[in-house]
C-alpha positions as CSV (number, residue, x, y, z in Angstrom):
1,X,1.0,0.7,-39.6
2,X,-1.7,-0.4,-41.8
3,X,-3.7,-3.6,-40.4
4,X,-2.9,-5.9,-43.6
5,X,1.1,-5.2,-43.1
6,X,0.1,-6.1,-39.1
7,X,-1.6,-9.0,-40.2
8,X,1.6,-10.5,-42.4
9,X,4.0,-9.4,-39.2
10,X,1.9,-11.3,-37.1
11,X,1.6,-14.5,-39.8
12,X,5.4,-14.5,-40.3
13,X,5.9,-15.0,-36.5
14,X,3.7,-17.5,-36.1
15,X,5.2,-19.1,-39.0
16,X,8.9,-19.1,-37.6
17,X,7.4,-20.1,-34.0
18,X,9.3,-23.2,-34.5
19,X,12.7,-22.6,-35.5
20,X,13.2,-19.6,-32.9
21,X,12.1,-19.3,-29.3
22,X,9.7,-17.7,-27.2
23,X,12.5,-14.8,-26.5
24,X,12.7,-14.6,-30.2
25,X,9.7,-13.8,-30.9
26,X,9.4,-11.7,-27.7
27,X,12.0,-9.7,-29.0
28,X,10.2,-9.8,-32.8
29,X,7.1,-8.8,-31.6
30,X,7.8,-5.9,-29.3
31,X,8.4,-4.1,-33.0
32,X,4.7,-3.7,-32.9
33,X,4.9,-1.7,-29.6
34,X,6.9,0.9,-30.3
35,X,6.4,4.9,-30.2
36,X,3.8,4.9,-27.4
37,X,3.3,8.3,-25.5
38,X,4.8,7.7,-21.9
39,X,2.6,8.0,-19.3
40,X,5.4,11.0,-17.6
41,X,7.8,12.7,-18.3
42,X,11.1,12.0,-16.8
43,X,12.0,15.4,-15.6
44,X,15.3,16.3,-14.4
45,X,15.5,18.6,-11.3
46,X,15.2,22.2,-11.5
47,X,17.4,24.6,-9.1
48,X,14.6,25.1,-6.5
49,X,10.8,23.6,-5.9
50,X,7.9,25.0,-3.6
51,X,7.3,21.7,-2.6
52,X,9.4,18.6,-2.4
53,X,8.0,15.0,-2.1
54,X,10.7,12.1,-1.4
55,X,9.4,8.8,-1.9
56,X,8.0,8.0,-5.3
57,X,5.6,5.4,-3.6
58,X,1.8,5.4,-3.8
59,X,1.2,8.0,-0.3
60,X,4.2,10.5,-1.9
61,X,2.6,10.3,-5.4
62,X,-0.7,10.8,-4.2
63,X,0.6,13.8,-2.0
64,X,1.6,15.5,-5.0
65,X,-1.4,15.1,-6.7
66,X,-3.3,16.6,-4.3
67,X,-1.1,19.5,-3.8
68,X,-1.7,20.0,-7.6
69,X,-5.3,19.3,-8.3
70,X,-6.6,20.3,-4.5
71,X,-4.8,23.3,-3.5
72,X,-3.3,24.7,-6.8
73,X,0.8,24.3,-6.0
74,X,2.3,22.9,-9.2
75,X,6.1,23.7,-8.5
76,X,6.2,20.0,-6.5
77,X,8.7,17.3,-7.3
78,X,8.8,14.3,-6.5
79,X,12.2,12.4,-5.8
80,X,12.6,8.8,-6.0
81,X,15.7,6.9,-5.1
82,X,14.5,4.2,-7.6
83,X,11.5,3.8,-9.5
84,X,7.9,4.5,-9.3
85,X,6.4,1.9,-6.8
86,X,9.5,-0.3,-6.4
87,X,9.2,-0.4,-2.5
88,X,6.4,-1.3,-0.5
89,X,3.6,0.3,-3.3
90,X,5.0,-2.4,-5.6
91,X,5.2,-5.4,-2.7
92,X,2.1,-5.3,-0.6
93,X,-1.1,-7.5,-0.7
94,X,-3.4,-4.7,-2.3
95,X,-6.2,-4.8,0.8
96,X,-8.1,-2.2,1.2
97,X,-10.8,-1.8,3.8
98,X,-12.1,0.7,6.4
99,X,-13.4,-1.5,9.2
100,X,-11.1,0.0,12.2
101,X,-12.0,0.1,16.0
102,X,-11.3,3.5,17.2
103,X,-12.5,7.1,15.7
104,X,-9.7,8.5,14.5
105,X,-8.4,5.6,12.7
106,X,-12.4,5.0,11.3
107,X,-11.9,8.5,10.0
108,X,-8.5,8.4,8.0
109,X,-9.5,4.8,6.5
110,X,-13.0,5.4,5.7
111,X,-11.8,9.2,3.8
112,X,-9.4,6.7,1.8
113,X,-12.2,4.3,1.3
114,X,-14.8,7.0,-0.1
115,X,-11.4,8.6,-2.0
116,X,-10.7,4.6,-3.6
117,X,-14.4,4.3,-4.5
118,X,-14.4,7.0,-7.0
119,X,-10.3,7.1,-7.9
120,X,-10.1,5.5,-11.0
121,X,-12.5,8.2,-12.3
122,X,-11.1,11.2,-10.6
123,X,-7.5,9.9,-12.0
124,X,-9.0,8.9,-15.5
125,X,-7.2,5.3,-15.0
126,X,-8.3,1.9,-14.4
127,X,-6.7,1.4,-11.1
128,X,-8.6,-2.6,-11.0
129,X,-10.4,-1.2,-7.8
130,X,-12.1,-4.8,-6.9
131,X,-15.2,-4.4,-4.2
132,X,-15.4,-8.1,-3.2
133,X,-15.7,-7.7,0.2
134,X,-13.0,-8.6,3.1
135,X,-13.8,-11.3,6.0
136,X,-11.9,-11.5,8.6
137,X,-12.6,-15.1,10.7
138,X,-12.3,-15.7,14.5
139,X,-11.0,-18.8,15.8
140,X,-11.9,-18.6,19.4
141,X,-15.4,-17.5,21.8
142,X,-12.9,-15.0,23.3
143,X,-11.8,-13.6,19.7
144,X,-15.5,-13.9,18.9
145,X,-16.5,-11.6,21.6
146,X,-14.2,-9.0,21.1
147,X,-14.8,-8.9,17.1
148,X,-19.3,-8.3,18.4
149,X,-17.8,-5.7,20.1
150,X,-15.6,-4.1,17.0
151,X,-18.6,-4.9,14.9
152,X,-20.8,-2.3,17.0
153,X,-18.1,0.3,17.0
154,X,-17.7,0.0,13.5
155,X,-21.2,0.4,12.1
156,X,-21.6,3.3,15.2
157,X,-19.3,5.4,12.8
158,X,-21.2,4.8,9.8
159,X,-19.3,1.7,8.5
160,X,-20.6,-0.9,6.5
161,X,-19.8,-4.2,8.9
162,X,-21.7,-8.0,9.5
163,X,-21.3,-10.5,11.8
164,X,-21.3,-14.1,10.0
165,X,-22.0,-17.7,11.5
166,X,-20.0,-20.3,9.9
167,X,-22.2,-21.7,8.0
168,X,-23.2,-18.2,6.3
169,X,-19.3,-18.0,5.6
170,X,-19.1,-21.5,3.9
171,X,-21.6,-20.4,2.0
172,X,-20.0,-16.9,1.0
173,X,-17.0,-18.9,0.8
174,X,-17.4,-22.1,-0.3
175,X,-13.8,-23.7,-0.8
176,X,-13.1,-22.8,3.2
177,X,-13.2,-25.7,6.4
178,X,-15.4,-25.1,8.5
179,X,-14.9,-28.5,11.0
180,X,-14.8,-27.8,14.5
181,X,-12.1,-30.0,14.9
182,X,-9.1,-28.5,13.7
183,X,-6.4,-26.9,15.1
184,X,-8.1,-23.0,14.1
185,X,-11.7,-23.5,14.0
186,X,-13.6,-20.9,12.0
187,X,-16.1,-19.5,14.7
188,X,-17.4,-16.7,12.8
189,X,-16.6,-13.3,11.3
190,X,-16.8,-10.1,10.4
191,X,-17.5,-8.8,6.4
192,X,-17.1,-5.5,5.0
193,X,-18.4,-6.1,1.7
194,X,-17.2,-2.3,0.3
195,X,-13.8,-3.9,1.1
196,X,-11.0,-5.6,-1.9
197,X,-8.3,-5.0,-3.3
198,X,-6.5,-2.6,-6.3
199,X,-3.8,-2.9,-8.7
200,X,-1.1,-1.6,-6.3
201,X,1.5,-0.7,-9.4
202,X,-1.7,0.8,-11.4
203,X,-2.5,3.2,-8.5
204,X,1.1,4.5,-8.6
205,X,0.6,5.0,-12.3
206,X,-2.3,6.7,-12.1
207,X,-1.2,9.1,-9.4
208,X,2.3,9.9,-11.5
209,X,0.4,10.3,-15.1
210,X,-2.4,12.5,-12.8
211,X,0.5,14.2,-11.3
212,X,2.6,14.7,-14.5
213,X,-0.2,16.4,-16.1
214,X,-0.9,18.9,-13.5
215,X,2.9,20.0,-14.1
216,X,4.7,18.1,-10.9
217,X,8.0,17.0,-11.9
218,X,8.8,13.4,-11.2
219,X,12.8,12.7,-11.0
220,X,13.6,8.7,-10.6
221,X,16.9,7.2,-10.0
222,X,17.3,10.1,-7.4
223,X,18.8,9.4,-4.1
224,X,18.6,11.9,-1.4
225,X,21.5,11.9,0.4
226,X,20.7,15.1,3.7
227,X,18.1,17.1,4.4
228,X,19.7,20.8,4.7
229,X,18.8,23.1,7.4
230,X,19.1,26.6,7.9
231,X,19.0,27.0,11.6
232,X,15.5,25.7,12.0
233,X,14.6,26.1,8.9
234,X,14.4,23.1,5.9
235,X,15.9,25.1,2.7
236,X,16.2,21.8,0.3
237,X,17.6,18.5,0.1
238,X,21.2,16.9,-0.6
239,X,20.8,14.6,-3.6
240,X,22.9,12.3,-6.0
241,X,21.8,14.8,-9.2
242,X,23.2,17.5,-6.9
243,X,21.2,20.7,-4.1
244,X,17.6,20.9,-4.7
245,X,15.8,23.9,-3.0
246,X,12.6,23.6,-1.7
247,X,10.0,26.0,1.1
248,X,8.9,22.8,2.2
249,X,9.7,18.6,2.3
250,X,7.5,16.0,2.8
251,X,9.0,12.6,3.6
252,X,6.9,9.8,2.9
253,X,9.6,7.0,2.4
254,X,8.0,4.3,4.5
255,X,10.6,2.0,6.2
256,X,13.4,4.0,5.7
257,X,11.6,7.3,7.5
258,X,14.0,6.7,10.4
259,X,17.0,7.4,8.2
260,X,15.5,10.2,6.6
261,X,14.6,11.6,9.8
262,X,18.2,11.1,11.3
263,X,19.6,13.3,8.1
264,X,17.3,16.1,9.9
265,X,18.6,15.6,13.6
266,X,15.6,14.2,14.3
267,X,14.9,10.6,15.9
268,X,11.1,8.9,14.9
269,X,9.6,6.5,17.3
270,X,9.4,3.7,15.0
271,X,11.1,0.6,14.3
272,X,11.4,-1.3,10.9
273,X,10.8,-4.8,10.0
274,X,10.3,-6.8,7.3
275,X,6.8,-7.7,6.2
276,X,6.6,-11.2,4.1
277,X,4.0,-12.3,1.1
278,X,4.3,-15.0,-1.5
279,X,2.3,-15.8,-4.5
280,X,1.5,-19.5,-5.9
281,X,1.5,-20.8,-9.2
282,X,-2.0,-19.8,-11.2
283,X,-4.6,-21.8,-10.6
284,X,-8.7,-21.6,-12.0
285,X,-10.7,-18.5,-10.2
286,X,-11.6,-20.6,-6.8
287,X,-12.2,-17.4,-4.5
288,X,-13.5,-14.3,-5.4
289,X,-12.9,-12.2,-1.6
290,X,-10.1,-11.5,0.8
291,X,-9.9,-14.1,4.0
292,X,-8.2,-12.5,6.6
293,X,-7.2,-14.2,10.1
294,X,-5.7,-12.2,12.8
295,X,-5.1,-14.9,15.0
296,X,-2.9,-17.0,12.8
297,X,-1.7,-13.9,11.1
298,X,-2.4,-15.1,7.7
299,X,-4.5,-13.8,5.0
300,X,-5.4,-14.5,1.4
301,X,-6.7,-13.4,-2.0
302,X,-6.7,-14.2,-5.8
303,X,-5.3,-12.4,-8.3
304,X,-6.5,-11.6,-11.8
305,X,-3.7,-13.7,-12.9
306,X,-5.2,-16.9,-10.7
307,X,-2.7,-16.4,-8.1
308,X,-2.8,-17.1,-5.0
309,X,-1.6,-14.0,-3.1
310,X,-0.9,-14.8,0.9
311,X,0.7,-12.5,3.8
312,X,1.5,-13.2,7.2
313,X,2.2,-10.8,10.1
314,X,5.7,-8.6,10.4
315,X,8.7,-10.5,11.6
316,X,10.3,-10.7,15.2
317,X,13.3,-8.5,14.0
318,X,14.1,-5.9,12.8
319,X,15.9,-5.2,9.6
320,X,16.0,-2.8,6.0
321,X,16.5,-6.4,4.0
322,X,13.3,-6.6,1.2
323,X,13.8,-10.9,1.3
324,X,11.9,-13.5,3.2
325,X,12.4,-16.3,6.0
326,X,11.3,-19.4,6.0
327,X,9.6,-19.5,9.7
328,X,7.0,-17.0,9.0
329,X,5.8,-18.4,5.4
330,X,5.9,-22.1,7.1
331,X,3.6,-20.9,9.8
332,X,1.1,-19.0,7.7
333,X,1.3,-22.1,4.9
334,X,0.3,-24.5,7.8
335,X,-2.8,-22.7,9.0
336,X,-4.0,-21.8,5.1
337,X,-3.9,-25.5,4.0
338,X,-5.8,-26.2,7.0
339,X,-8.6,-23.8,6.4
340,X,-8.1,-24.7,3.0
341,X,-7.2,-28.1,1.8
342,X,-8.0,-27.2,-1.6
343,X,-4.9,-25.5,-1.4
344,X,-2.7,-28.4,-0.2
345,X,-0.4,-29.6,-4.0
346,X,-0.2,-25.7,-5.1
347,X,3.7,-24.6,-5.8
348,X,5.1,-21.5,-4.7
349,X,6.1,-19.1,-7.5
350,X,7.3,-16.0,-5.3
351,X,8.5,-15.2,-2.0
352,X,9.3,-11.4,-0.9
353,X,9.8,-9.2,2.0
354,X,8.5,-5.1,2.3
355,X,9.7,-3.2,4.8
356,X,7.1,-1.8,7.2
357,X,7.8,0.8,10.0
358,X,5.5,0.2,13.1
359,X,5.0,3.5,15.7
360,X,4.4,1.7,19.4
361,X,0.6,2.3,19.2
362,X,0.3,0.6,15.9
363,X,-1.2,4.0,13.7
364,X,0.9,6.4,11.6
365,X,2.4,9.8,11.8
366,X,0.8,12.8,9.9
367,X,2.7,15.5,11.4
368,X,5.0,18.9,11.0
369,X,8.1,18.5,12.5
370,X,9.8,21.3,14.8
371,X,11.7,22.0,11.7
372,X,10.1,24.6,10.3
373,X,8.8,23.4,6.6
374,X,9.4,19.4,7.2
375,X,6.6,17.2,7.3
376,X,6.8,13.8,7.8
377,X,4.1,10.9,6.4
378,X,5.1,7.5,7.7
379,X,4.7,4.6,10.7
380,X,2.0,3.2,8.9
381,X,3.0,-0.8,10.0
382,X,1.3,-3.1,7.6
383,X,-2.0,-0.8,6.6
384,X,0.0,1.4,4.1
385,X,-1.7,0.6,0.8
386,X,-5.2,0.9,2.0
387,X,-5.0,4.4,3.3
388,X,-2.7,5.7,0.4
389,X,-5.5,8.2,-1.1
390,X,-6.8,9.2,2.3
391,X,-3.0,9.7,3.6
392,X,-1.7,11.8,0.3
393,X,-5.0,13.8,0.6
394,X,-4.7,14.9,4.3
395,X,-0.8,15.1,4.2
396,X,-0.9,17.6,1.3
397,X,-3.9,19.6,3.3
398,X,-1.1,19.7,6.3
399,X,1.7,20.6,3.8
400,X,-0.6,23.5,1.8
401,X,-1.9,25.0,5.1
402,X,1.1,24.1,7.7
403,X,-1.2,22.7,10.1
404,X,-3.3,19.6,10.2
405,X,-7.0,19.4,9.1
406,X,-9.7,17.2,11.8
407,X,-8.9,13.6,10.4
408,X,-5.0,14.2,10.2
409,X,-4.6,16.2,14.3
410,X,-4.9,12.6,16.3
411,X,-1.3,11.5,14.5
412,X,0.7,14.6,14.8
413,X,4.3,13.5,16.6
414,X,3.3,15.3,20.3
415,X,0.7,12.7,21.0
416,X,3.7,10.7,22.0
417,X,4.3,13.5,24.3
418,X,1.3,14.1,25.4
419,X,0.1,10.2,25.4
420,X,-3.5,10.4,23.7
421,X,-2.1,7.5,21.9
422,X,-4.4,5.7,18.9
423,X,-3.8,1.9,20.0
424,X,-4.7,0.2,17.2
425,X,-2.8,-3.5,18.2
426,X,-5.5,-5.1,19.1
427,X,-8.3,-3.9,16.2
428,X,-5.9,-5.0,13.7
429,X,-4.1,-1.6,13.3
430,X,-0.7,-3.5,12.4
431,X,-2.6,-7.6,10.9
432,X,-3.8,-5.4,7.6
């Protein structure tokens, strides 16, 4: 379309702004945005796959892609029941740091970190990878003393991790309370300044497109309805668009990997609950890092769109329902206006539940199955988006080769067998 015949589309809009409405004009304009290339194709299943991904989220996509650009296996789909990032990918906070107590979670975080830091290049798509650092306050000398200590382990593992006074984090954060008096005083804290955030629905883009190109198939609106075994052996996968064949299955459907497993005879140690966020109305650019606080189980960003994104800890139950209660947002609502009162006459504009599934020492599961050719990729509580290019680059290692590589062995299922468990409750493993 030439620009002058743009120009006069544009004009005549404008010019009939006030005898139609803002859908009208919607629905007028959207003429101008029509015949773009999509992004993937929308494959429909072939008989029989090398590999097959379920869960269209961002650790299957990213799976995928790795099998295809890593280790050179292109017959992959991936199935999703809905569509690309419509469960947790598309309902999370978008943190992403590596600042973790223990060596083996260190490892898996920080490879995701070092993965995030050069993805939107390696992808060729602006995933809005955002460096501005993550704090996480204490409230207590006992919470103090125990995040000197995390502090030490961190940086021992190569980390990048400071210890901050509170007036150093009034200054890095200047809209925050810093009184002594109130009910959770900020003591100090710990920054990981390599830490932010992404564009969760842009990294599962940029995975699919990636993926697409490569030659995986990506088949939405897919449900898989059994896993089907020969003897011991996975041979494919019961679906709504009929048998699929596959040599191998990784599941990576993230609260619902219990009820994949269970199609498999096979019974996970993890339990699913809802994870709440909200969202307030926009507001000016007030704060440009994540606040995290573990005690009060409350943490908070801006958006690019001026909201206000805030997320509390998992709920008490457990439950498959993607909706909120009003407990947990009242609880983490209380402590943010207190820390800050800037905050205090904002509206809420969204409210939503994820589902997370939490293994009992708070760290995921990377790990064959004794069913020969399925894998399973899931457990990963509340920490799921930060890891997703570190988890879809070891899990498609562990699929390629049938055995895990040095940073995916610690979270293979017999370490709840053997009990070298990764207890990550108390260095934030499961408060993001």
């Amino acid at each position: 379309m030439a620009s002058s015949e743009l120009d006069r589309g544009i004009k005549g809009l404008a010019g009939r702004a006030k005898r139609y409405s803002v859908f009208a004009l919607a629905r007028n304009a959207s003429r101008y945005h029509q015949g773009w290339q999509q992004a993937w194709r929308h494959a429909e299943p072939k008989k029989s796959y090398d590999v097959i991904i379920i869960g269209g989220g961002g650790h299957g996509l990213a799976t995928a892609y790795y099998l295809a650009s890593v280790h050179g296996i292109t017959n992959v789909a991936v199935i999703e029941k809905g569509w690309l990032g419509g469960g947790n990918t598309g309902r999370n906070t978008t943190i992403i740091r590596s600042n973790y107590l223990w060596d083996e979670s260190a490892a898996i975080y920080e490879h995701a970190m070092q993965l995030w830091e050069g993805l939107a290049q390696d992808l060729n798509f602006n995933i809005m990878f955002s460096q501005r650092g993550v704090l996480t306050i204490a409230h207590s000398e006992h919470e103090l003393k125990e995040m000197s200590r995390r502090v030490h382990a961190i940086r021992l593992n190569g980390i990048d991790s400071d210890i901050l006074g509170p007036d150093e984090i009034k200054k890095f954060v200047p809209i925050i309370n810093i009184d002594q008096t109130i009910r959770y005083p900020v003591m100090g804290g710990f920054l990981q300044k390599r830490g932010g955030t992404a564009r969760h629905d842009a990294v599962a883009w940029g995975y699919a497109r990636a993926a697409d190109d490569l030659g995986v198939d990506i088949i939405q609106n897919c449900e898989v309805t059994g896993l089907r075994r020969r003897g011991r052996q996975i041979v494919g996968v019961e679906t709504s668009k009929g048998f699929i064949g596959a040599k191998k299955v990784g599941c990576v459907t993230a609260g619902h990997s219990s009820v994949l497993a269970d199609m498999a005879g096979l019974r996970l140690p993890i339990a699913s609950r809802p994870l709440q966020a909200l969202v307030s109305e926009p507001i000016k650019p007030i704060l440009d890092t994540v606040i995290m606080s573990n005690a009060v189980h409350m943490y908070i960003s801006q958006s690019d769109k001026g909201e206000m994104v805030l997320g509390a800890g998992v709920d008490k139950y457990n439950s498959y329902a993607q909706r909120g209660s009003w407990p947990v947002p009242e609880h983490m609502l209380a402590a943010a206006v207190e820390l800050f009162p800037v905050l205090s006459r904002l509206r809420m504009l969204r409210h939503w539940g994820g589902i997370v599934d939490t293994c009992p020492d708070a760290s995921p599961i990377l790990s064959k199955t004794d069913i020969e050719g399925l894998y399973f990729n899931c457990g990963w509580g509340t920490g799921g988006f930060k890891a997703t290019p570190g988890s879809g680059h070891v899990f498609a290692d562990l699929i390629a080769h049938d055995a895990p590589n040095r940073i995916a062995a610690p979270y293979a299922l017999k370490r709840f067998e053997t009990g070298f468990l990764i207890d990550e409750h108390g260095a934030a493993g499961v408060a993001h």
